[in-house]
N, C-alpha and C positions, 0 to 999 in steps of 0.2 A: 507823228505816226512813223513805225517801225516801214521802211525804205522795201519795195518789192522784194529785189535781190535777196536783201535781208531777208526776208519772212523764208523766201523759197531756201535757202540755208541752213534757215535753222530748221526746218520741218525736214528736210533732207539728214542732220546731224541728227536728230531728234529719233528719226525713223532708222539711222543705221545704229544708234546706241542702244535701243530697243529694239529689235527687229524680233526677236524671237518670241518676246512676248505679245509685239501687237499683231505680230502677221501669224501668231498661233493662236489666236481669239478669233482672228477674220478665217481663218483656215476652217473653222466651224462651219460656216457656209458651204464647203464643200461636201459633206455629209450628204445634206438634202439634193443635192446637184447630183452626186453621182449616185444619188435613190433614183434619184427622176428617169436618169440613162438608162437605171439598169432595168424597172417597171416599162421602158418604152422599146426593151426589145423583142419583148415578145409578141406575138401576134395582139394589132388594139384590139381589146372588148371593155366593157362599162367598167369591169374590177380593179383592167391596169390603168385603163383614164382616171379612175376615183385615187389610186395611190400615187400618180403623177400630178393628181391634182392637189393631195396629200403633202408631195416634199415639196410643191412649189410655195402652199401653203405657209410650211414649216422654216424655207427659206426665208419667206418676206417677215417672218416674224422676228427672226436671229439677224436679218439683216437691220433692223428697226432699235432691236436690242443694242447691236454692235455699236450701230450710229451713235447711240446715248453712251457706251460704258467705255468706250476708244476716247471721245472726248475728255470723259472724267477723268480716266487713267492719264489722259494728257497732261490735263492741270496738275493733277498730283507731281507724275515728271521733271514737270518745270519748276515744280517747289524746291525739287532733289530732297524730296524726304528718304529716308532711309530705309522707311518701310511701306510701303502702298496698302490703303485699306480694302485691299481688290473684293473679300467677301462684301462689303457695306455697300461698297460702288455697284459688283453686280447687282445686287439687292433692292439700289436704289434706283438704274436701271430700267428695271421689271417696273418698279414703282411708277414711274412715271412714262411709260411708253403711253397709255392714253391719252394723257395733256400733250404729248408731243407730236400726236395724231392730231388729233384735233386742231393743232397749230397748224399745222401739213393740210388739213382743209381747208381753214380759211385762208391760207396763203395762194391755194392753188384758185382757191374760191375768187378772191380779191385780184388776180395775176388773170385768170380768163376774165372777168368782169373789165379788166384793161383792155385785153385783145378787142373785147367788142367795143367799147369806144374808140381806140388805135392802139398801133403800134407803140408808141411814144407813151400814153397812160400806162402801159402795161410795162413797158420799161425801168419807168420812173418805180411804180411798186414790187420790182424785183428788187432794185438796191434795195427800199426801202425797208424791206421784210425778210430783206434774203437770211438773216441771221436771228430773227424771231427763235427759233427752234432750237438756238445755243440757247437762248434769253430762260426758255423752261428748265434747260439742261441746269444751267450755273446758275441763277437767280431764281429759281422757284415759281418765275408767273405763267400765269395759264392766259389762254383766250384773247382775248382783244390786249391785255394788258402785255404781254411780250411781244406782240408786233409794235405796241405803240414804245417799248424802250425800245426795239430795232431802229424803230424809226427815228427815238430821241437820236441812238448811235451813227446814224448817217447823217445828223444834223450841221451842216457846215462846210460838210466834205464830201457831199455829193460825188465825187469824178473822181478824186483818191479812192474813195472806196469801189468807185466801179472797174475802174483800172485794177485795185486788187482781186475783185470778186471774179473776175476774169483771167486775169496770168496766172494765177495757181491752178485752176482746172488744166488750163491749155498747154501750160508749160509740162505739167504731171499727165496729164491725158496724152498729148506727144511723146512723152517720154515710153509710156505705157504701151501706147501702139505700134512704138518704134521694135520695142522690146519683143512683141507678140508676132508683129511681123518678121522679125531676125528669126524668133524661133521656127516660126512655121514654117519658113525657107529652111531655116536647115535641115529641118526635120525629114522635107521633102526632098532633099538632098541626097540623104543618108537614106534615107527607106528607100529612093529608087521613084517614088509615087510621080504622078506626071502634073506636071506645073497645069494644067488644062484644068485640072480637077479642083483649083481655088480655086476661078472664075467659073463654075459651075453653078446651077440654077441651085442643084442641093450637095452643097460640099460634106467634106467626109467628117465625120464624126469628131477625128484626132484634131481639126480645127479649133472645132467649139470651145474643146477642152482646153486646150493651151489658154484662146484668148480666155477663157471663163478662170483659169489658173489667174492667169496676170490679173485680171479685172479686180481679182478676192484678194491678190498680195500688194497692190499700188492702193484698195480703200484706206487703210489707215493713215497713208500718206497723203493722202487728199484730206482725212479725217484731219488730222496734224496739223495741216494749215490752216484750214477758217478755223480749228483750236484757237490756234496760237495767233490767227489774224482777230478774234473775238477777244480776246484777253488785251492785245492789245490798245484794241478802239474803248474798252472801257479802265485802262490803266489814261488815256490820253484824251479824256474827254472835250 
């Protein structure tokens, strides 16, 4: 198997060789975010709750989308074709956002079903399943059958793979928060605004936005590695 450091590397080289195209696909997601702002400032009543609950709507769905079509776009990448078949990928995409929901249930399903027996069962069926949802992505299975190849994929290596499924969130989530928080400091800096007002009950608005900024441009780069850590585990059975 492809060595932590490795992976985080090459998803880092991967994401600045690309940057424009993947963080301009996740950039979509801003759309419906600053729909939601701008319906939530006027006085609430039932009209601007229903179109805030509208973009929220429209977000979870482009964010669903993203997850499927950033992945594909990955594998392509890596091939270094010349040409990306970006219409067929988004295409295909859309196609399967329901098999990949549905995967998302039962995983969440089988993942609380552990809580209630322990900690420990529930553990075990994150690795187990954590990469089911690539399985629909590249390999085409639905239902029970892409948790059970997730599962073939953690067969062996148990603790390699939990050791990966965890430094790449953490290592990129650090990253990501370090980045959000530099901003917001200097922001608060430069505008004069008083440090009292982030440790408030309801901080200011330009907050949200920054971290909501970074949150939308570091997804690909999280995307990018269980990518390229999925490709992997099944190059190295």
């Amino acid at each position: 198997m492809t060595s932590i450091s490795e992976l985080l590397g090459q998803s880092w080289q991967l994401y600045k060789k690309h940057f424009s195209l993947l963080v301009g696909y996740a950039a979509w997601l801003l759309l419906p975010y600053a729909g939601s702002i701008l319906v939530s400032l006027p006085r609430p009543n039932v009209f601007f709750e229903t179109l805030s609950f509208a973009c929220l709507l429209v977000q979870g769905i482009l964010a669903f989308w993203l997850g499927i079509l950033i992945p594909l776009l990955v594998r392509e990448l890596v091939k270094n074709k010349k040409s990306v078949p970006i219409i067929d990928l988004q295409n295909k995409a859309w196609q399967i956002i329901p098999s990949v929901v549905f995967v998302a249930i039962l995983e969440a399903a089988v993942f609380l079903g552990g809580l209630i027996l322990l900690i420990v069962p529930a553990f075990i069926f994150w690795v187990w399943f954590a990469l089911a949802q690539f399985s629909v992505i590249f390999e085409n299975k639905k239902g029970l059958a892409a948790m059970a190849w997730s599962r073939e994929l953690a067969r062996g290596r148990f603790w390699k793979l939990t050791g990966r499924l965890i430094a790449g969130p953490l290592v990129f989530g650090i990253l990501a928060v370090f980045t959000s928080g530099l901003l917001i400091i200097l922001f608060t800096v430069l505008s004069g605004a008083s440090f009292d007002s982030l440790f408030s009950l309801t901080p200011p608005l330009w907050i949200d936005v920054i971290s909501t900024v970074i949150e939308t441009f570091s997804l690909p780069l999280f995307l990018i590695y269980f990518t390229l850590l999925y490709l992997d585990l099944t190059k190295n059975p």
